[in-house]
N, C-alpha and C positions, 0 to 999 in steps of 0.2 A: 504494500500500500504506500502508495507516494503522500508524504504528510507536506513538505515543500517543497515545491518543483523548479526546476532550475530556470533563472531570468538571469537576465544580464543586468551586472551590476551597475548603480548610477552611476560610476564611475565611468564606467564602459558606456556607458548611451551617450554622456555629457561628452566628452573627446570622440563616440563618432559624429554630433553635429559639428563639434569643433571643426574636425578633420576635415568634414563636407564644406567650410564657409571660410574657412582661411588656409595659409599656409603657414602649419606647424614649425615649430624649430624643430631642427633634427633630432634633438635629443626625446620631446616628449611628441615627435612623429612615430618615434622606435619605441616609445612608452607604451602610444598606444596600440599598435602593430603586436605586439608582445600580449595586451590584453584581451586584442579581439582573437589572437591564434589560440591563448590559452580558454579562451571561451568555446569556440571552435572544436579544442579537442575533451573537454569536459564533454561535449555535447554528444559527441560521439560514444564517449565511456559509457551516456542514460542510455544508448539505444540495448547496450550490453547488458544493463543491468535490467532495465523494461523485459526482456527475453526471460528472467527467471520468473520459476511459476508459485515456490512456494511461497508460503506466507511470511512477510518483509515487513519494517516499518524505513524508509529513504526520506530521508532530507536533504539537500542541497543547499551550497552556499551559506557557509554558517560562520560566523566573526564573532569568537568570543575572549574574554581578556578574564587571566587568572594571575593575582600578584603583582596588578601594575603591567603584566605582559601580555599583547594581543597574538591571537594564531587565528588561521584561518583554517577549514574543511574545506575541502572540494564536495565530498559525499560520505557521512555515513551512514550505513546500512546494522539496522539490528534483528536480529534473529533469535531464535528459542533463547541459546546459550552465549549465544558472544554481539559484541561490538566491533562490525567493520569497519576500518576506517581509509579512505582509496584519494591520496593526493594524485592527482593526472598530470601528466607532464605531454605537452605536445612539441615536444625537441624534435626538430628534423635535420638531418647530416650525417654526419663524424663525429663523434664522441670518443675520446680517450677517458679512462679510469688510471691513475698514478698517484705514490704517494698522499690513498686516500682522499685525492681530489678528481673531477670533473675539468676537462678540457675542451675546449672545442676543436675544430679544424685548421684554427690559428693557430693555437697554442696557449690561446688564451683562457684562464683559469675561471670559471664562471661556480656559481651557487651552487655548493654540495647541495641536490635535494634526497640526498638520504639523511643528511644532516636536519635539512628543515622539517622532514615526516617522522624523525624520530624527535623532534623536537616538539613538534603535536600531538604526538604518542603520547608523551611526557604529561604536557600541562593538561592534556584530555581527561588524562588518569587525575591527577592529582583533583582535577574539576566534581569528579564524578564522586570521589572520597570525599573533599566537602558538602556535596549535596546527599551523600547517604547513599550512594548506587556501588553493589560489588557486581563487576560483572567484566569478565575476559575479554581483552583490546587486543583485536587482529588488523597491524598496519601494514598496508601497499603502496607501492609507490608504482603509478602504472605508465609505462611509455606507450602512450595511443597510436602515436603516428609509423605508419611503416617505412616510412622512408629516413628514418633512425637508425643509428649501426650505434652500440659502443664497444669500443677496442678495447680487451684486458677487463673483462666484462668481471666484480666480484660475482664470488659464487653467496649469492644473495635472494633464501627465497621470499623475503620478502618483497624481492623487486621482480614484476612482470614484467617482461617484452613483448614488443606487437606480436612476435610469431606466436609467443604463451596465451594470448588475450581468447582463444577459443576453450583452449584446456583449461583454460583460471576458471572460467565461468561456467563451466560444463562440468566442474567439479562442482564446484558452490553451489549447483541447480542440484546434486546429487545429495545435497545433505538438507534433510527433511527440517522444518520448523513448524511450532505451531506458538500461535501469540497469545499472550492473558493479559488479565487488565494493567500487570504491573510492568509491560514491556510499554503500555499507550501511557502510562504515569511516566514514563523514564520518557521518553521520545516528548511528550509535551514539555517536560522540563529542561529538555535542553534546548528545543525549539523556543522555551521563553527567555532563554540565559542568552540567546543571540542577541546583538548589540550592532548600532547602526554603525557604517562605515564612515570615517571621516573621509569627506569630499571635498571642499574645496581647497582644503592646502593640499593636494597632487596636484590641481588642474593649472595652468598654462596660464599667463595673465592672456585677457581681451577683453576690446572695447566695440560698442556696438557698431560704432560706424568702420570698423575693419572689418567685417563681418560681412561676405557675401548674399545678398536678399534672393529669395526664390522660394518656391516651394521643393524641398527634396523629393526625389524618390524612396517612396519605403523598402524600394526592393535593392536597389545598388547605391543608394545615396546622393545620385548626380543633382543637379541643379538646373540641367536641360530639360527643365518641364513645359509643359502649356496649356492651356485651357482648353479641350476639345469636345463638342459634345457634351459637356455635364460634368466630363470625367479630365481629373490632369493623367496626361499621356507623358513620359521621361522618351527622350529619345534617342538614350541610350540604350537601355534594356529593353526598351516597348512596354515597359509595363501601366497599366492606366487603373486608376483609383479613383474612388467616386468623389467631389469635390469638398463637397462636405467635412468628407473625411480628411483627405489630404489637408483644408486649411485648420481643421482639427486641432492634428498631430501639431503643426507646422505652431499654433497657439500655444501647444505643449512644450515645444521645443523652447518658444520665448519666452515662456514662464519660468522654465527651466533653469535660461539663463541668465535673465534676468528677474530675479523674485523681486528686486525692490522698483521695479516699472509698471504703470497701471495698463490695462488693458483698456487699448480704446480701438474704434474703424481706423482709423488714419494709420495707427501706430503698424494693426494688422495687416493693412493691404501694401503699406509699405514694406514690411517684413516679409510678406507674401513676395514680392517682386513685381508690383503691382497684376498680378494674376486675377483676372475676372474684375468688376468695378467693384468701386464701393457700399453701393447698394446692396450687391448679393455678398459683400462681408457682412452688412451689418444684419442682414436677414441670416446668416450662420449665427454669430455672435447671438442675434435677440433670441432664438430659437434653443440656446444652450448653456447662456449664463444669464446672471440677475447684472440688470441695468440698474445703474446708481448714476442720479440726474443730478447734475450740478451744472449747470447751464454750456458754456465752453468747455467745462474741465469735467464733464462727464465722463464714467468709465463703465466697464463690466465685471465680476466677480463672480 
């Protein structure tokens, strides 16, 4: 049973409209590159885990802090007798192992993540001791992508590889479970220990008027939309959305980025790139938020 299901973090939504409207500095261009790959291969990991048939409790994306120290889950899974716990790693290339470190293709020495999934091992356990839970932590550290090699591979079973990822889970379908009320007491309780992410100290400074106006595409994120028909059409992907919606979203996104800006027609169809008039914004807007009349300085909420 899926108790939370895997979204993309605000973090991730806010730096892909970033992405779509400006041009990133390099460094948090590869931030976010990094976060939408690691999203990517989590996402692949559910469809592995969705295939099992016994009885599960799954959560996703969980951020919790023990001692002053935050860790994050990718996923854990609970069953009759133990606590899974499955960090994804979607690494693609050459990988070396030496000297108990991680390499890339450079040579360059990047993040032990068997260091950081025993290191949530750890505060996981200790979390669960606080709240009164005894109950056996099985940790993975899974390479989803198959276009992954590592050289000098430890002999480590806690770590999966793409070739393993049929067997890992085709084991774990083989071990029967059944759930009582104190596996849904333990699962809501960690589900309430989660804690929101800090977002705005990662993200990138920007200012509105550097900020490219349009409506995105939801499907590839271009900005070559147009009004066609009812529906904005991208003419990049072809894909088309009904207009409603797309100036929706496009409302969400500015809220998003700007929480301390009022919602007004002008501000919208500006934003929009001026897409369709202002009439049929303000026929959106009346139709989906509460008008607050202050003569010129009216807005919506």
């Amino acid at each position: 049973m899926l108790i939370k299901p895997r979204a993309k973090s605000q973090l991730l939504i806010v730096m892909e409209v970033l992405h779509g409207r400006m041009q990133l500095p390099e460094q948090e261009k590869q931030y976010y590159l990094v976060l939408k790959k690691g999203y990517e291969g989590e996402r692949l990991n559910d469809l592995w885990i969705e295939k099992l048939v016994e009885e599960r409790l799954v959560l996703h994306n969980l951020l919790y802090e023990v001692n002053n120290s935050q860790f994050q889950i990718d996923t854990w899974m609970l069953t009759q007798d133990t606590l899974y716990v499955f960090d994804v790693k979607n690494y693609e290339g050459d990988y070396s192992y030496k000297d108990n470190g991680f390499y890339n293709s450079s040579g360059k020495e990047v993040k032990n993540p068997l260091h950081q999934s025993k290191r949530c091992e750890t505060l996981l356990r200790q979390m669960l001791q606080t709240l009164g839970f005894n109950i056996p932590i099985e940790s993975y550290l899974i390479f989803i992508n198959h276009g992954f090699h590592l050289y000098h591979a430890p002999a480590n079973k806690s770590i999966v590889y793409p070739t393993q990822l049929k067997r890992f889970y085709q084991n774990l379908n083989t071990k029967s479970s059944k759930l009582h009320e104190r596996h849904k007491k333990l699962a809501q309780k960690l589900l309430s220990e989660n804690i929101q992410e800090s977002l705005y100290s990662k993200l990138p400074t920007y200012e509105y008027e550097q900020l490219q106006k349009g409506v995105s595409c939801c499907s590839c994120q271009s900005l070559r939309t147009s009004l066609v028909k009812k529906q904005v059409l991208c003419h990049d992907c072809g894909f088309a959305e009904a207009f409603e919606a797309a100036v929706m979203r496009s409302i969400g996104e500015f809220r998003m980025l700007f929480p301390e800006r009022q919602v007004t027609t002008n501000r919208v169809w500006e934003w929009c790139g001026g897409i369709g008039s202002k009439k049929v914004i303000r026929v959106v807007l009346r139709g989906n938020y509460r008008f607050v009349e202050k003569g010129k300085y009216s807005y919506y909420e």
